[in-house]
C-alpha positions, 0 to 999 in steps of 0.5 A: 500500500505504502508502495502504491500511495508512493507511486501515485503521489509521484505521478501527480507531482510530475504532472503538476510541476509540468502544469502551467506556464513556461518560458524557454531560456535556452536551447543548446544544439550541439555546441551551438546556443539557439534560443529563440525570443520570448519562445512559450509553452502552456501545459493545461491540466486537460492535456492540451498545450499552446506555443508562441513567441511574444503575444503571438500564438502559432501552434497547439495540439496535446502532451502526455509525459510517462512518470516511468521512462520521463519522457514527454510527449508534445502532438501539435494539430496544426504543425508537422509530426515531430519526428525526433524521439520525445524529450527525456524531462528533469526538473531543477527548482522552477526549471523544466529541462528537456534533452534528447538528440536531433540529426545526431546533436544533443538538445538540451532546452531549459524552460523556466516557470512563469506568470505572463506571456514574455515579449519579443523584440517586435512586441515591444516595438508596436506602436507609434513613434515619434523621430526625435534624433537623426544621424546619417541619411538612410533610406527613409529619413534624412540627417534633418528633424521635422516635427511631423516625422514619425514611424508607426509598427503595426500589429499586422506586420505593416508599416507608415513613415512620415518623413521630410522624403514623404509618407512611405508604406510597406511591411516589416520582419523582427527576426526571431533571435536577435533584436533587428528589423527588417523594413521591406518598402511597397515602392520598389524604388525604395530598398529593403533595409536591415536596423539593429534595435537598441529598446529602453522602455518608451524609446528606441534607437535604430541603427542601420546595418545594411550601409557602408556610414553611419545611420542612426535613428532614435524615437520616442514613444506617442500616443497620437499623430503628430499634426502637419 
């Protein structure tokens, strides 16, 4: 009986521990760090589980994680069958670890428990902004400081630049590692450009990559259009 009270004790504590909310904070592949921006999962008490990035949910399906051989078991309804064997799991304080090897490398991806969804780089970037500070002249916005110019992020992945060069419209990528953007003109006349990202609470500094000067931007953070 002691035996058997035991083993379910322990399966229950297992599958509470994996319950919840979780963040990824590495991924070690090989001798390689790949860990993606603010990557989540949530494990529900029914079973079902949800992954995302940020604020954006991309994929759900179910888990199941057998207490003997420690291995979980992660079924996506709208993703590709993972063809890798399931994740051998251990548990460290409010880190969940999953190892297992994929092409011949070892993965080890550390998750931590958490309260809220984390932020990517390009959550932290929608909205609206206003030019405050200009060196360089790149593709969008000369050396020069109107006080109409400003930069709007919005959440469907499209942007709006007012600058002294016009109103210029098209799409944007934040790239899922590392704090750049990429800003992708419908005017085929206008090319694409790469900026790194420097995010400090309501302002941001763009830094273009993709140029052989030095081109910097920095906003402020607004709440309404600036008027003409």
């Amino acid at each position: 009986m002691l035996i058997l009270l035991t083993t379910l004790f322990y399966g229950c504590s297992e599958k509470e521990n994996i319950e919840g909310l979780w963040v990824v904070k590495n991924v070690q592949v090989g001798d390689k760090k790949m860990t993606p921006n603010a990557r989540w999962t949530k494990f529900n008490n029914d079973f079902t589980q949800q992954t995302g990035n940020g604020w954006f949910q991309h994929s759900n399906g179910t888990w199941d994680f057998n207490k003997n051989s420690r291995e979980l078991l992660i079924k996506n309804t709208n993703g590709l069958i993972d063809q890798n064997e399931p994740f051998k799991v251990s548990f460290d304080n409010n880190k969940m670890i999953w190892k297992r090897i994929e092409e011949g490398q070892n993965v080890v991806v550390t998750l931590e428990k958490t309260n809220e969804l984390p932020k990517t780089y390009g959550d932290h970037l929608l909205g609206l902004w206003k030019l405050e500070n200009s060196k360089g002249n790149g593709v969008f916005f000369d050396e020069s400081v109107e006080n109409n110019e400003y930069l709007f992020l919005r959440w469907d992945k499209k942007f709006l630049i007012n600058s002294s060069n016009g109103k210029i419209n098209g799409v944007y990528n934040v790239h899922g590692h590392k704090p750049e953007i990429e800003l992708i003109p419908y005017n085929s006349k206008i090319k694409r450009s790469f900026w790194k990202v420097d995010y400090n609470n309501e302002q941001i500094s763009l830094k273009l990559l993709n140029s052989d000067s030095l081109v910097t931007k920095s906003f402020v953070r607004i709440h309404e259009f600036p008027r003409n």
